[in-house]
C-alpha positions in Angstrom: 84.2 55.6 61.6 82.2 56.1 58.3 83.1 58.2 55.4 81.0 60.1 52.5 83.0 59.3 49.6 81.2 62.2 47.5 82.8 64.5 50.3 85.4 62.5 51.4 83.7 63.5 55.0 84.6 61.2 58.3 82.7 61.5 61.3 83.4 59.6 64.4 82.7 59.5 67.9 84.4 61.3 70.2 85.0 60.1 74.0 85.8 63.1 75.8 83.4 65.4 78.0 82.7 68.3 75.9 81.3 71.7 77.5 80.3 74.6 75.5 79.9 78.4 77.4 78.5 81.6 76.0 79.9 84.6 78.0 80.2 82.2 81.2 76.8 80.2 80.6 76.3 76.7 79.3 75.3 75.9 76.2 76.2 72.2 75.7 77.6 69.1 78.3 77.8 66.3 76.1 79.7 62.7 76.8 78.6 61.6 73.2 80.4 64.4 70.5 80.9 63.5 67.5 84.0 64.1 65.4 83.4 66.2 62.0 86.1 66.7 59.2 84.5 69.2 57.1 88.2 69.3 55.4 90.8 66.8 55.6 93.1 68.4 57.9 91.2 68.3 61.5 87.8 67.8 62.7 84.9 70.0 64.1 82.6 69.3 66.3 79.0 67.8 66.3 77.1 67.7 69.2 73.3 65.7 70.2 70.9 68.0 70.2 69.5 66.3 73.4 72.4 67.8 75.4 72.2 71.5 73.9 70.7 73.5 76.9 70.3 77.1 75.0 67.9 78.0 72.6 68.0 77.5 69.3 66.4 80.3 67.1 66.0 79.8 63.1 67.1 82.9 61.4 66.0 82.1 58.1 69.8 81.0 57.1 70.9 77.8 55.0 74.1 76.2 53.5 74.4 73.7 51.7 77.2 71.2 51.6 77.6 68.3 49.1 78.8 65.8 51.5 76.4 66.9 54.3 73.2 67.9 52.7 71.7 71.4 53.3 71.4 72.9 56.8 69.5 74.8 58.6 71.1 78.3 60.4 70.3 79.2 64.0 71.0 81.7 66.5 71.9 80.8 70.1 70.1 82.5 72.9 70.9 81.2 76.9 70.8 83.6 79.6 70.2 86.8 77.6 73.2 86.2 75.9 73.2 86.0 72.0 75.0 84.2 69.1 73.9 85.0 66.0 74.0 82.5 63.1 76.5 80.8 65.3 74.5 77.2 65.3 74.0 74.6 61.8 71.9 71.5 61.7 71.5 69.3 58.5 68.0 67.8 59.2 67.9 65.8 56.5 71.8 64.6 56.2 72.8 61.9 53.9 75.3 61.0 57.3 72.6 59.5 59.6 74.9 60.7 62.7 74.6 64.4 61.7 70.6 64.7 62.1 70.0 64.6 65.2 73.2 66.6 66.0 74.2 70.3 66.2 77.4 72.1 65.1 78.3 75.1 67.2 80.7 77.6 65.4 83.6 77.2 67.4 85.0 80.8 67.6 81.7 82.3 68.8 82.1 80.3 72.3 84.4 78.8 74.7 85.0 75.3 74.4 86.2 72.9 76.8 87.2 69.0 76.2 87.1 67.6 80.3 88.1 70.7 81.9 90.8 72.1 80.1 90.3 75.1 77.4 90.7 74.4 73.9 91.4 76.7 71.1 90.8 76.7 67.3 89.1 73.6 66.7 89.3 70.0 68.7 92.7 68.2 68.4 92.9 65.1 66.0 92.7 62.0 68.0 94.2 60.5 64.7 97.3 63.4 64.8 100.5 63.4 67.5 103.0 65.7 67.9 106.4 64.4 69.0 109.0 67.3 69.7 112.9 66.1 69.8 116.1 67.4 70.7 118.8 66.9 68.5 122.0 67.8 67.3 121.7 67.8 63.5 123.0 70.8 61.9 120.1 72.8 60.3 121.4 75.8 57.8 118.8 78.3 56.9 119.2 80.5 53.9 116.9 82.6 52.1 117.9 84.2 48.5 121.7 82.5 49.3 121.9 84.1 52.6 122.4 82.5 55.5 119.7 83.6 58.1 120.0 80.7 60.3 122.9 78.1 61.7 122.2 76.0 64.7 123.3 72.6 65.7 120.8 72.3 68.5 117.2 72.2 67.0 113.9 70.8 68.6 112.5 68.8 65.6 108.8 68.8 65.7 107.0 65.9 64.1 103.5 66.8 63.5 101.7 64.2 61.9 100.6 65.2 58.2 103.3 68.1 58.1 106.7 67.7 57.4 109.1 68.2 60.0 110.0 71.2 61.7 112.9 73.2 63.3 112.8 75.0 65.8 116.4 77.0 66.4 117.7 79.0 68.9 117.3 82.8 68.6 121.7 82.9 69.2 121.3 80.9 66.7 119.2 83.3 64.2 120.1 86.3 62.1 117.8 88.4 64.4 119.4 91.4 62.4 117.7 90.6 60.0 114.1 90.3 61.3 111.4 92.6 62.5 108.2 91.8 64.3 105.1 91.2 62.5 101.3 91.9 63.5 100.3 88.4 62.4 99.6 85.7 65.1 97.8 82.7 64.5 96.8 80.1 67.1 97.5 76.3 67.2 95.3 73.6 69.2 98.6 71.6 70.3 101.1 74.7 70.4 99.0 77.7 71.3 99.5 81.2 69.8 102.1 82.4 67.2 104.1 85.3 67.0 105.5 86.7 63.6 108.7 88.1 61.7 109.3 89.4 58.5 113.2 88.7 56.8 114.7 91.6 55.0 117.5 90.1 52.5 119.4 92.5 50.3 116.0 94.9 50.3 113.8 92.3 49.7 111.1 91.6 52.4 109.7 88.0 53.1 106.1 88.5 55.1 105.4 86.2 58.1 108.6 83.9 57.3 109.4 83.1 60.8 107.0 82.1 63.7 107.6 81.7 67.3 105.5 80.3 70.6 106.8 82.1 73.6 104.0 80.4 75.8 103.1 77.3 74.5 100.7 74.9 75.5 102.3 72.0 78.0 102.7 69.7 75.6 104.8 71.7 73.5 106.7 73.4 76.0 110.0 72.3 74.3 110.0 74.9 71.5 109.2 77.8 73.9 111.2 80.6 72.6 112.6 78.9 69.5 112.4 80.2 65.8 110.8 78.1 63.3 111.2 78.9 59.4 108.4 77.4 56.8 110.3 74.8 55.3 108.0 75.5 52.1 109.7 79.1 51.4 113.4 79.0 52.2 116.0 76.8 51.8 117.2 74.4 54.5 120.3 72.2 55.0 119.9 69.2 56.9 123.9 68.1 57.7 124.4 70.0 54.8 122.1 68.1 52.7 119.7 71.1 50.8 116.3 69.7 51.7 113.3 69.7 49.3 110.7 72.2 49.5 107.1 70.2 51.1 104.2 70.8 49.3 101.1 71.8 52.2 98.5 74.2 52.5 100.9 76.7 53.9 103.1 77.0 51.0 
């Protein structure tokens, strides 16, 4: 692994198949990816340009990246399907690994590591998630009510997060919630769905997230309500717990 202190940027080699499709047609097969973090929190992918099997197009677009050097903007063209602007390349990279290579914008295609799909960008082979039962007793209260008591959570341990706790819905004040439009997607969990809180008139957006189809490996918290730690108050065997400081508070 290498790292660009200016950036802070790691790159290192990945060691899965990874395929790349464009409305059903292949754009990249590659058994050499590399592994990109643009930010600190997960990777991207790179891939050799020697395995992309579309056309690259310049379309006159650049960025520039202090880490990465400036790239180059293409569109991708296979099969008379088009992606515009969905293709970078830093040609002249201060990262020897990045020139020859080619970063596909992951939400313009579908991506798949071996032959399983993967969503939002490729999991960190550095990150784990560990889900346990337990019986601690986990108190929930927002504004000094109590919206949550369960003594059956599923902690999960993800790894640069703090832990979280996934209760029972018996377990919730479901009185007290109503359904959001937001969803977000997870690479290890799969896709989100939202609540609001309402507490003595005041409502808290998007406080309360749950996966009713998660991905296999975190099949544990199907159905279970999870509160951010980072904007309520939680007992942990009634010990108030600090408030963590992440990019979701």
């Amino acid at each position: 692994m290498t790292e660009d202190q200016r950036g802070r940027v790691r790159v290192a080699a990945g060691h899965k198949r990874v395929r790349v499709y464009l409305r059903g047609e292949l754009v990249a097969d590659t058994l050499r990816p590399l592994l990109v973090w643009e930010v600190p929190y997960y990777p991207t992918y790179y891939l050799p340009l020697t395995d992309i099997h579309a056309d690259l197009e310049p379309n006159g677009s650049t960025a520039h990246s202090a880490s990465r050097g400036d790239g180059t903007g293409y569109d991708v063209s296979v099969a008379g399907s088009r992606a515009e602007g969905a293709a970078l390349r830093y040609l002249d990279s201060p990262l020897p690994e990045l020139r020859d290579a080619v970063r596909l914008d992951f939400e313009s295609f579908d991506w798949f590591e071996e032959d399983e799909p993967i969503y939002v960008h490729p999991r960190d082979p550095y990150s784990r998630v560990d889900i346990l039962a337990s019986s601690r007793a986990v108190r929930v209260e927002i504004d000094g009510v109590t919206v949550a008591d369960s003594t059956s959570p599923r902690i999960l341990f993800e790894t640069g997060l703090p832990p979280r706790y996934y209760l029972p819905l018996t377990d919730v004040r479901m009185d007290l919630l109503t359904p959001s439009d937001t969803h977000t997607s997870c690479p290890y969990k799969g896709t989100a769905d939202y609540w609001h809180v309402r507490v003595d008139g005041t409502e808290h957006r998007d406080l309360v997230w749950i996966y009713r189809t998660p991905l296999p490996e975190s099949q544990k918290v199907a159905g279970l309500a999870c509160f951010y730690n980072e904007k309520v108050d939680i007992f942990l065997d009634g010990v108030l717990q600090d408030r963590p400081h992440t990019p979701f508070g």
